[in-house]
N, C-alpha and C positions, 0 to 999 in steps of 0.2 A: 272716779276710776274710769278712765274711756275704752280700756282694754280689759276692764274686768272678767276675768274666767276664759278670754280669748287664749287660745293657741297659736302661737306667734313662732315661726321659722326665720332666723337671721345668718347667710351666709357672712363668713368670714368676720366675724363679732369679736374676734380676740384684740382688736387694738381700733383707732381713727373712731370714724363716724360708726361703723359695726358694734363696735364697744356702748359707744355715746347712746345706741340707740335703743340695746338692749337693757340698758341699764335703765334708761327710760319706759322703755314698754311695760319692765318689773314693777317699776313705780304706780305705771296706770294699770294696775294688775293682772297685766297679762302672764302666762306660763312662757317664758323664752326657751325654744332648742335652739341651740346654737351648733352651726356646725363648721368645723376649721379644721386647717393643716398645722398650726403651730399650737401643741396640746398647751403647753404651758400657757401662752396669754386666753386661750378660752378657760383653764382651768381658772385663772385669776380673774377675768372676769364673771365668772358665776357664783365664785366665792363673794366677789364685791356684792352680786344682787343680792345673794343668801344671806350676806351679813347685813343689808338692810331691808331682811324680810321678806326678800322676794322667791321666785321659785323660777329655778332655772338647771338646764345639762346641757351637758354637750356631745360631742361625738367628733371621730376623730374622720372627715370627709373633703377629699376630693373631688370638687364641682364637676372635675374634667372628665371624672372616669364614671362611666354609667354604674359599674357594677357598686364602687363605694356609694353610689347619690340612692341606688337602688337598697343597699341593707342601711340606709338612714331614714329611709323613710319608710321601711318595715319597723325597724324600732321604734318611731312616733307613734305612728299609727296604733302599735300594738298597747304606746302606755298612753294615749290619749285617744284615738278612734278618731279625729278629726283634725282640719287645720282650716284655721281662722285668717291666719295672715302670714303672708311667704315675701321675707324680705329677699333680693337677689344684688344681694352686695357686696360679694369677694368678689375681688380684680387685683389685678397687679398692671403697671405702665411700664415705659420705655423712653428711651430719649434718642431723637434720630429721624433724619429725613429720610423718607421712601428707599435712596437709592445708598442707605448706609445701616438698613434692618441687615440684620441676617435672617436667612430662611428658619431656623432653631428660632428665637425671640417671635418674630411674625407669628409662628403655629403656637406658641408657649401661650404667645397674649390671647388669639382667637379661642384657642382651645378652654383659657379660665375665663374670659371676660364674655365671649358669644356662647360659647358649647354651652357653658356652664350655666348661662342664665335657661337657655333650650333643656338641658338633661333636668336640671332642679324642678323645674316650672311643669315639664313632661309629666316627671315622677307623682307629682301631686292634684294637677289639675283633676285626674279623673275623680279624687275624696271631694274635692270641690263642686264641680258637675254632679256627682251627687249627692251631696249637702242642699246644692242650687246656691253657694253663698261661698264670697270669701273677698280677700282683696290682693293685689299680686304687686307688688315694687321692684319697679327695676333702676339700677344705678346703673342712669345714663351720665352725661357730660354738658355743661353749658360748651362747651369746645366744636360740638355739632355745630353753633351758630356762627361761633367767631374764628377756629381754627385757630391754632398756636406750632408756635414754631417745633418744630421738632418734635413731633406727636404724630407721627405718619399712622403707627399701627393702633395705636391708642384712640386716637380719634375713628379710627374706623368702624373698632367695636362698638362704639357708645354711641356713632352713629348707626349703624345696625341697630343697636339695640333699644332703641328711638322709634325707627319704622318698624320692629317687629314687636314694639308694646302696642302700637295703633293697629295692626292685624290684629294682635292677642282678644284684642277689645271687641273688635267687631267680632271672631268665633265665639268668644264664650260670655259675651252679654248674655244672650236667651238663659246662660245658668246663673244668672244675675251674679256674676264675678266681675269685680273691677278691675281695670289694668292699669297701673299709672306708672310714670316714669319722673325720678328726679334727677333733676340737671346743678348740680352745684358748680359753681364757680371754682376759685382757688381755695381751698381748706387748710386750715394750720395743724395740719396730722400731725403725727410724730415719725409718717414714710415724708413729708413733704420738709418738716424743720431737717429729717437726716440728708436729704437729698438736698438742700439746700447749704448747709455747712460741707457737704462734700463736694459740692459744684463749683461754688464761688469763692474768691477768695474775701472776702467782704462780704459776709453772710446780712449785716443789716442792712448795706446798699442793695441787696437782691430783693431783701423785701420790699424796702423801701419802692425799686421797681413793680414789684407786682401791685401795688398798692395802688401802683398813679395807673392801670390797667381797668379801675371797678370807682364806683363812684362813693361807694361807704367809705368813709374813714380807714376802717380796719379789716384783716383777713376773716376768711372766714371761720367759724369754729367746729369741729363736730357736735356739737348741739345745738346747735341754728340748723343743720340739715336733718338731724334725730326729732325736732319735734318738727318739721315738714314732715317727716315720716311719721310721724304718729298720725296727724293731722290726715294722711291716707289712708295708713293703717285703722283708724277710726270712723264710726258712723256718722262724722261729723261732714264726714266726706261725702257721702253716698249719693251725690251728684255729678259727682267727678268720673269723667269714665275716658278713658283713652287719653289721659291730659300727660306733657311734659311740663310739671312741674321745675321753675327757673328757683335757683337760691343761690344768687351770682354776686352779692351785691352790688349791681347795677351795669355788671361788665358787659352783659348784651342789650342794656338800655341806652346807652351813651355815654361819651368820652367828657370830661369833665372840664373841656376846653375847647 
């Protein structure tokens, strides 16, 4: 049990890797709160952890809005008194070069992918600071390194949010909190297969393109990036400090030709 008795926070857990990872944490017996916008899929996922034994809630929260992030984390606090591990992983993307965002989409992305990792992280750090103890995850982008087409605002956030794990790390080391950040590659969500059947006409030939993109074999899955997060989420880690964790299959390593 790596997570045993921990207190474990996971933005946006109702579907992708969120899901994959809570479901995961339940397993290494952590307490999951989860917190989302679309009640149904967090309801279904806490049912899945409860019906195999685990213990999990949710709550129905807005990363973007201070005041929802603010009575979520009175309600933690109030049924647990602590927080062990704060995953920062709702986002949502976009498709579009720079000069083809709209100003609406631009503030929509910054507001859940940057705000929201700044408001969540805000609300909590001070239970951390004084604990003296926790570990902080943020869902960055391998796309910081290599850039992709038509990622203009998308890419931004995850690059921000890259440089602002490596500050997070030098402030709140002395309260021995770790900050780390994971960079996944392409993942085969179920926002990535929809968006994929909606874009191309030849949904296999798409994959097939992304494929020759990364040097594994195959895409990636939301539990290839779920037990990277445990793996931080965990004491196994506690020499990791300020790291961007890559889980790209090999797309920032080199081209396979």
């Amino acid at each position: 049990m790596r997570l045993e008795h921990k207190v474990t926070l996971i933005t946006g857990a109702g579907k992708g890797i969120g899901r994959a990872t809570a479901e995961l944490f339940a397993r290494e017996g952590a307490y999951v709160e989860i917190a989302e916008v679309d009640m149904a899929a967090a309801e279904a996922t806490v049912a899945a952890i409860q019906g195999n034994g685990g213990q999990a809630s949710f709550a129905r929260v807005d990363v973007s809005q201070e005041s929802s992030v603010a009575n979520w984390k009175d309600e933690v606090l109030r049924r647990h008194g602590r927080v062990d591990v704060l995953f920062n992983n709702a986002g949502i993307s976009s498709v579009g070069a720079l000069h083809d965002v709209p100003r609406a989409t631009w503030d929509s992305i910054l507001a859940i992918n940057l705000t929201g990792v700044y408001l969540v992280s805000k609300a909590f750090l001070p239970t951390m600071m004084e604990q003296r103890s926790g570990s902080i995850i943020n869902m960055s982008s391998s796309i910081v390194h290599t850039g992709l087409l038509r990622r203009a605002a998308y890419s931004a956030t995850k690059g921000a949010i890259l440089a602002m794990t490596k500050s997070m790390q030098v402030d709140y080391a002395p309260y021995g909190i770790r900050v780390n950040a994971l960079l996944p590659g392409t993942i085969y969500t179920p926002f990535v297969e929809r968006y994929i059947k909606e874009s191309y006409p030849d949904p296999e030939e798409a994959v097939a393109g992304l494929k020759q993109r990364q040097l594994a074999p195959d895409l990636g899955t939301p539990e290839d990036v779920a037990y990277a997060a445990l793996y931080l989420a965990s004491d196994e880690s506690r020499y990791v400090w300020g790291s961007g964790l890559i889980v790209d299959g090999g797309v920032t390593a080199g081209k396979p030709y």
